[in-house]
N, C-alpha and C positions, 0 to 999 in steps of 0.2 A: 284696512280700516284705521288705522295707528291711536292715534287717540281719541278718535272719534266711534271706536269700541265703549267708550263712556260718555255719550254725547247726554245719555238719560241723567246723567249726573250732575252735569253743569247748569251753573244757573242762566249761562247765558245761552240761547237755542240759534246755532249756525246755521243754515237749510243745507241740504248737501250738494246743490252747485255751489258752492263756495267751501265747503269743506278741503282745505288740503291736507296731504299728506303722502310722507318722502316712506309710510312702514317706521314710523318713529314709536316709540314704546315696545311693552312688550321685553324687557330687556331679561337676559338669566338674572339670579338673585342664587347664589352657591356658596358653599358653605368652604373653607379651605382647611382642612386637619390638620396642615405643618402648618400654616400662620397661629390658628390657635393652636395649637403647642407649644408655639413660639414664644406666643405672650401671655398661656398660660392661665388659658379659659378653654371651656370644651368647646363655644361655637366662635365664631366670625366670619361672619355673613358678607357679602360683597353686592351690593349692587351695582352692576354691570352697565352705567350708564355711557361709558365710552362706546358701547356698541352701539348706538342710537347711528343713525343713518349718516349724519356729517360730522359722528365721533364723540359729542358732547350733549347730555341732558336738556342743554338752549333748545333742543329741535320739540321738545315735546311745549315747553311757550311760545316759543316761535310759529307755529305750525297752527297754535288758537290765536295769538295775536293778528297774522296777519288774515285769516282766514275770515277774525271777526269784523277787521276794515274791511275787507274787501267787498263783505257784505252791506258794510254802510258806502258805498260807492268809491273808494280809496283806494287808490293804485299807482302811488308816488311815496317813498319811505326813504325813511334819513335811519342811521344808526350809525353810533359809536361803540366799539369793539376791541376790546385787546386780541378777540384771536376769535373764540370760540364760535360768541353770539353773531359775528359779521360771516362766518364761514355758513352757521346757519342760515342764515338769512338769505345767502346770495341764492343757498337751494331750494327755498322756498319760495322766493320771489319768481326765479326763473320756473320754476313749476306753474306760475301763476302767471309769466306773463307781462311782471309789472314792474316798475322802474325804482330801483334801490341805490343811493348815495351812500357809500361806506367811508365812516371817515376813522382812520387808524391810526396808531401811535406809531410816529417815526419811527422808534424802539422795540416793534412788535420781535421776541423771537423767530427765529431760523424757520422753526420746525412747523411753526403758525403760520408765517408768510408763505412758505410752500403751499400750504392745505388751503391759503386762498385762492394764490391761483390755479391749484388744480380745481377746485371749487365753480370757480368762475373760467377758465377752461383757456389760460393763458398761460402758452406755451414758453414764453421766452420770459427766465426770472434776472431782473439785473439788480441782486440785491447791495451794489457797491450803488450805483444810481440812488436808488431809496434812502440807503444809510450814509449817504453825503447829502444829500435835500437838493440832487438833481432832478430826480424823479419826483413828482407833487401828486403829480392826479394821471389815470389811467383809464381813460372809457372804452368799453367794451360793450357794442349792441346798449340792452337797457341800464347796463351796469357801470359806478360811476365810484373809482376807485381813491381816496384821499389820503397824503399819508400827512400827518401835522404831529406837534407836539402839543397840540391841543385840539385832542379828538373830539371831548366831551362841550367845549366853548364852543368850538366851530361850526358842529353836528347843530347844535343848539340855534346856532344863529341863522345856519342855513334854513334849520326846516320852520322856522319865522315867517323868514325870507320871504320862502318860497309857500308857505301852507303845506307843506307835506307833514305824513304822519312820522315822527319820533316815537322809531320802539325802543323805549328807554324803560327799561326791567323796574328800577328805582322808584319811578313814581304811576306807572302805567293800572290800572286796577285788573287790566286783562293780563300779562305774563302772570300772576300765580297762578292761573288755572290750568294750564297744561301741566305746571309740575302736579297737578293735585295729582293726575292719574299716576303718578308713583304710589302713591299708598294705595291709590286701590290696586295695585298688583301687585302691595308685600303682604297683605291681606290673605290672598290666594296664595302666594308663593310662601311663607312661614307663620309658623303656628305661632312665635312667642319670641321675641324679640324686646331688650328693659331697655335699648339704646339706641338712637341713629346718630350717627356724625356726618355732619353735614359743611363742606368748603361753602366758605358764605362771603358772595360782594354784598349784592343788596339785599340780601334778605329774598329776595322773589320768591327763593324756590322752599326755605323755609317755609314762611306763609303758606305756597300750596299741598308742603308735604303737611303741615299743621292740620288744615282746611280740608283735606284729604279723608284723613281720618273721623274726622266729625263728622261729612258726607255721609260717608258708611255706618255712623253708629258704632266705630272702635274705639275702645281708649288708645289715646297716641302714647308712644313711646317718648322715653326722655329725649329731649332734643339736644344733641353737643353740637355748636356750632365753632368753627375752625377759621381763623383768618391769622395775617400774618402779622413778624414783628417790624411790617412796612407800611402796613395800611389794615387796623384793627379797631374801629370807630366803634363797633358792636360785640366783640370779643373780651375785648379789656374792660367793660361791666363789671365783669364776671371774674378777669385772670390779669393778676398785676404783675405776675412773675416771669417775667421779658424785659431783654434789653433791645430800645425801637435800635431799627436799622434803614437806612438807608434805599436800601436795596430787597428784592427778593428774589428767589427762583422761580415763585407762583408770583404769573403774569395777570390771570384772571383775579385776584383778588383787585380791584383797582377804585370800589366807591370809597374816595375818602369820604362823602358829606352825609351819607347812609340817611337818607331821608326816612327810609322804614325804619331806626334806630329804637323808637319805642313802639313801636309796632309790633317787632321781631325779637325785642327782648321780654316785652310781656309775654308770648307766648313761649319762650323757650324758658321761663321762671314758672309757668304755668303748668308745663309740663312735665316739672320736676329736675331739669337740664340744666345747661350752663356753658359759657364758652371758652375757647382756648385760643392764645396765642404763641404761633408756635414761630422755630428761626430754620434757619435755611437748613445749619447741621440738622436736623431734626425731618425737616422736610427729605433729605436726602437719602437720611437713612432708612425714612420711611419707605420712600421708593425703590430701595436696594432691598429693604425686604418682603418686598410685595413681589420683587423679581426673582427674588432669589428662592420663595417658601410657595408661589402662586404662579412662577412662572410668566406674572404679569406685567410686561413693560408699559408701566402708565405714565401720564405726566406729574410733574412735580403740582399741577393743581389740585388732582384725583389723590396723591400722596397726603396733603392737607387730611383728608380722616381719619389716616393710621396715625400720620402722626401726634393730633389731638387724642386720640384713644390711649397712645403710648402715654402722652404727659398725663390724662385722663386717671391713669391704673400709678404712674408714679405719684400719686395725688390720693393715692386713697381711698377713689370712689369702686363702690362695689357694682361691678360691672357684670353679669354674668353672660350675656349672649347679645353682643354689638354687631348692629349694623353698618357697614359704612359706604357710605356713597358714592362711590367712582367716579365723577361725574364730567371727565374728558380726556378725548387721548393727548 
């Protein structure tokens, strides 16, 4: 049923031919002893969103997004992706059927480009092609592969173009609803949790972990939201103590124009939260210690929590039982 175990929840009502889903949700939410020892709380909690079906929490919006066009007669999608959201999608679409233009940053990491084409089920990687701008575009059956240094202009002008629908997280009203079903399963899975940290492009998932909890009638937890010192349009609110860089090792963080910007900070000030900007050292070590205390090789996007909790607890804030969002391999 994936997230459609909460379909009584949502405000929008899908009929269930059109319901898809890859078994998205549902994810473990555990507690790790040597992390918190580490850092020196008794709990930290992990939400296990890397284990979602194509690796990243995108599946649980992806999955209401496209499910809710599809019911309004749409079966042509554009999307711009650094990694995560376009690998979702390709498995969704193909579940469905229907015809998806993925347009990609020339730049995408190694470890992303592989898990597209295993995704989309293309045997031969010639990633020296791509990253000289030999390679442009790759169609496959429904699937229509773009690589640009301008994913989000061109994504944009295509689905113009053409009318198709643009699942753009940033300004779409339907991506925060699939994150909502996150809370309603930290609900069930822990009794008492004063934190979430949450890695944040556009706010989407914010928003539905927000929206989430109001559904249910729970008070939300503070909300820490985590971005980097590359692209922090929403973070630095909050946290001026970053030198920007150039550069990052989180690919996923990538809305500079953060349309949801007062949207997503009203609620994370509302909630009693705050944000953090963090740098790569910081990023790294987060994930060195998530490997090394949890056994858990994540990616430097999912590392964004620890590491916001770290600068969070050097900051003074009294933290006693965080949760932090995993939210891709």
């Amino acid at each position: 049923m994936g997230i459609w175990t909460y379909r009584h929840l949502f405000t929008k009502d899908v009929k269930p031919q059109f319901r898809l889903s890859l078994g998205e949700g549902n994810t473990p939410c555990t507690n790790c002893d040597k992390l918190a020892k580490h850092m020196g709380v008794k709990y930290v909690y992990l939400k296990r969103e890397d284990l979602n079906p194509t690796g990243s929490f995108k599946d649980r919006s992806i999955a209401f997004q496209i499910s809710a066009y599809l019911q309004s007669g749409k079966k042509d999608f554009v999307i711009s992706s650094s990694g995560n959201a376009a690998i979702s999608a390709i498995g969704y679409c193909r579940k469905a059927n229907c015809n998806l233009h993925v347009y990609i940053s020339d730049k995408i990491p190694d470890e992303k480009l592989i898990r597209v084409f295993e995704t989309a089920y293309i045997d031969e990687i010639d990633f020296t092609g791509i990253r000289s701008g030999e390679i442009k575009q790759i169609t496959k059956l429904d699937l229509t592969l773009n690589f640009t240094s301008r994913a989000k202009s061109d994504a944009l002008k295509f689905s113009r173009k053409k009318g198709f629908v643009y699942l753009r997280g940033s300004t779409d009203d339907l991506a925060p609803v699939g994150y909502k079903t996150i809370s309603y399963e930290l609900v069930k899975q822990v009794k008492q949790i004063d934190a979430i940290f949450i890695p944040c492009s556009s706010g989407a998932s914010t928003l539905g972990i927000y929206s989430g909890f109001y559904d249910v009638d729970k008070p939300c937890p503070r909300l820490h939201i985590v971005q980097t010192t590359k692209i922090h349009p929403i973070a630095s609110i909050y946290d001026q103590q970053y030198k920007k860089s150039e550069t990052s090792l989180s690919s996923a963080i990538s809305d500079r124009v953060a349309l949801r910007k007062d949207q997503v900070s009203n609620i994370v000030t509302k909630s009693g939260g705050t944000g953090w900007v963090v740098n790569d050292d910081e990023i790294d070590e987060a994930r060195r210690i998530l490997n090394e205390s949890c056994g858990i090789k994540t990616s430097y996007d999912s590392a964004l929590s620890l590491a916001g909790f770290k600068k969070a607890l050097l900051h003074n804030h009294n933290i006693k039982i965080p949760l932090l969002i995993l939210s891709g391999k």
